[in-house]
N, C-alpha and C positions, 0 to 999 in steps of 0.2 A: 818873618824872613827879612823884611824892610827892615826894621828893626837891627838885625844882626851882621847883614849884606850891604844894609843903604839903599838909596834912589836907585839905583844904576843895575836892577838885579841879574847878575848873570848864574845860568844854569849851571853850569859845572858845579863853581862854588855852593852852590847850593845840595845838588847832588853831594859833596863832599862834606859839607856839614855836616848834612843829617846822617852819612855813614859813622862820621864821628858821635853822633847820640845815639845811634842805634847801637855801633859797637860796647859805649859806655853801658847802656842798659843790660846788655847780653852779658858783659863782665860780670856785672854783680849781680843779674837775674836768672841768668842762663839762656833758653830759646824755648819759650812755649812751646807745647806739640799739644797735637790733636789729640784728644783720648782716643786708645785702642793703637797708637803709633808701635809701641814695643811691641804689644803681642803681636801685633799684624807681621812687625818686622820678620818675627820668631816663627811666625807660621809659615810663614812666604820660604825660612830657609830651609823649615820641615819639609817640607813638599817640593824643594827643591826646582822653584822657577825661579828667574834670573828677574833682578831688580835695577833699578837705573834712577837716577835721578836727572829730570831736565827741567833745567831752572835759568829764568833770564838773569839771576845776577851772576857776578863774575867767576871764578874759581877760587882764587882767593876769600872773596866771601862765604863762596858755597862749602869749602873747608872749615873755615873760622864756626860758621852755624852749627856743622854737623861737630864737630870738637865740643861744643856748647850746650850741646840736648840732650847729651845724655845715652847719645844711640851709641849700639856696641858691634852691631854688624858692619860688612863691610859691603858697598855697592857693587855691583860687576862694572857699571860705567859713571862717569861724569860728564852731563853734558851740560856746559853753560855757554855765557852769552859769547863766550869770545869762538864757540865752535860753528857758529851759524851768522847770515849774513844780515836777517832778518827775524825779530822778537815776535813773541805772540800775537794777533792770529795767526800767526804764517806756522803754517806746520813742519818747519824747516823743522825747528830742534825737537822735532818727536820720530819725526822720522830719521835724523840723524843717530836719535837713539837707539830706534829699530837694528839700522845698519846696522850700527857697534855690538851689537847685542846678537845680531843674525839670526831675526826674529821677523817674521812677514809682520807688517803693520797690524795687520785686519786681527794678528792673534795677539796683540798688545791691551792691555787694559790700563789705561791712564786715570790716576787720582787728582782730582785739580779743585781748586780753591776758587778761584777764577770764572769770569766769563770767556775776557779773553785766553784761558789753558784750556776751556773746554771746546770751544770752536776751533784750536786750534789740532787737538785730538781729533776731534769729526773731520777736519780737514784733512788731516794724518790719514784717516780712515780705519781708525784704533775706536777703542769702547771709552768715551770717557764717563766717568764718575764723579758726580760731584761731590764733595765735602763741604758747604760751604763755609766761608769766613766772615769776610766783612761784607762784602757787594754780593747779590743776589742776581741772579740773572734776568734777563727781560722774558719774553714769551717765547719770541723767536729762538732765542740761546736755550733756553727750556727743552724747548723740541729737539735738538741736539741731542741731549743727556741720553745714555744708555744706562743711568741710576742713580738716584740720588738718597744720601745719609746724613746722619746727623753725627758718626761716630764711624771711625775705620775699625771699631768691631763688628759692625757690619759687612763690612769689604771681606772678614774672616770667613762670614757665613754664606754670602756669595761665591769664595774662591771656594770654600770645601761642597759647595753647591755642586759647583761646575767639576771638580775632580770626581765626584761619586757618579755623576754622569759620562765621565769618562775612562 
């Protein structure tokens, strides 16, 4: 980043760059997904519950990604960073989802990557899930989890779990 910015390093620009190599990468790569992302998508519309995306980055970016991956459904909402006042842990933008969605919290089940999206769900008072990515959670975040996977074809067999029970 010294290198690119200089001595003098200010965030922004830097935040800006790296949208600009991320975006280049996406052009000519697309946007990785988790395995089991399409079917899950597919099952989720089978069964007819209501999906949302809530993500700290922008709206603009959260378009640009999902244009990108390949996905062919459509969300019922969008919730990013510019809808809330305050980013993960804060459970603002999960509950702000709930709202939009007009969905009690406590009947939400959140998929999250994250330590800070899964504290943020338990904070929400939603079921989070983990999938992990890159960062693993500590202990304490651990004890949070309401399940964790290694594939959202799992998340499949959990929701058709909880449907036959219902």
């Amino acid at each position: 980043m010294i290198e690119e910015l200089g001595q003098s390093f200010e965030y922004d620009k830097a935040k800006e760059l790296k949208q600009i190599y991320v975006n280049s990468y996406i052009e000519k790569n697309g946007v990785p997904v988790k395995s089991g992302l399409f079917e899950l998508l597919d099952y989720i519309d089978e069964i007819g519950l209501k999906k949302c995306i809530a993500t700290s980055s922008n709206l603009e970016e959260t378009r640009f990604y999902i244009s990108k991956s390949g996905i062919k459904t459509d969300f019922d909402e969008l919730v990013t960073e510019e809808s809330v006042d305050e980013g993960k842990p804060s459970p603002k933008i999960f509950l702000k989802a709930a709202e939009l969605l007009m969905i009690e919290p406590v009947c939400s089940l959140v998929l999250e990557d994250s330590p800070n999206g899964i504290k943020a769900a338990f904070y929400a008072e939603m079921l989070p899930v983990l999938i992990p990515d890159l960062l693993l959670p500590d202990k304490a975040t651990q004890a949070l989890i309401f399940a964790q996977f290694s594939s959202l074809f799992n998340v499949i067999g959990l929701l058709s779990d909880y449907m036959e029970r219902t």
